[in-house]
N, C-alpha and C positions, 0 to 999 in steps of 0.2 A: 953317168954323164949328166943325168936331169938334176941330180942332185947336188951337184958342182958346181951349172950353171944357177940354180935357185941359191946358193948360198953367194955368190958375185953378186946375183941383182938385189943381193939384203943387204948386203955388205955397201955397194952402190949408193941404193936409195939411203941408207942410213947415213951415209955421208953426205948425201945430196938434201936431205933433212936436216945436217947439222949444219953444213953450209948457210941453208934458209933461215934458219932459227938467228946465226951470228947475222945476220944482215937483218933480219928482223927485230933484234936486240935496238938495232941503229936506229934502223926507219920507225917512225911511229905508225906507220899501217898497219906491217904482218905484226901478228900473233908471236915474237917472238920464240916467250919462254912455251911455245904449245909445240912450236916444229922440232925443238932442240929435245921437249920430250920424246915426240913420236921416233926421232934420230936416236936418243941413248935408248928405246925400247928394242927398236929395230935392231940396231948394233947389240945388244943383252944378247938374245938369240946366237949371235955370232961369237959372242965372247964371254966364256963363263965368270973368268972376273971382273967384267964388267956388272954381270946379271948381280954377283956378291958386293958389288959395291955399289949398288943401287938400292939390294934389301938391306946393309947397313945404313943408307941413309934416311929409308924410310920408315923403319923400323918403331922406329921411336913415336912415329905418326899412325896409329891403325888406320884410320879409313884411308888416309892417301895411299898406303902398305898395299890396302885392298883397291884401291883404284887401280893401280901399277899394277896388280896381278891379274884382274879383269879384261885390265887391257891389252897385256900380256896373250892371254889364255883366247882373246878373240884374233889375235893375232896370230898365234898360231893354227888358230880351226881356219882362217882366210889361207895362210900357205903354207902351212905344215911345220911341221919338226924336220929339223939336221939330223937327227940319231936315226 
């Protein structure tokens, strides 16, 4: 049960991330392109081809490759792994 409810509130927030980031696009305050990440990192967790079509696109980029995985990797030690 713990682990059903954890994966809705990622599933959630990643949408509620993606949501900020599109309205952040608009507004010139928020941070846009920063929420829309932290949203497709959040949502990766939740959806394997997502996580595969995230390392194709950064691929080609190392260090941002290694940002993405850093950031990834602390993301998981704050709420764990689905498996």
């Amino acid at each position: 049960m713990h682990r059903h409810v954890k994966r809705v509130l990622v599933l959630l927030l990643g949408i509620f991330f993606i949501v900020l980031g599109l309205i952040g696009l608009i507004l010139p305050i928020l941070q846009g392109w920063l929420f829309l990440l932290i949203g497709l990192l959040l949502l990766s967790l939740y959806s394997p081809a997502l996580r595969e079509w995230i390392d194709r696109q950064t691929k080609p980029y190392p260090k941002i490759n290694k940002a993405v995985e850093r950031a990834e990797a602390w993301i998981v030690r704050r709420i764990g792994s689905f498996d």
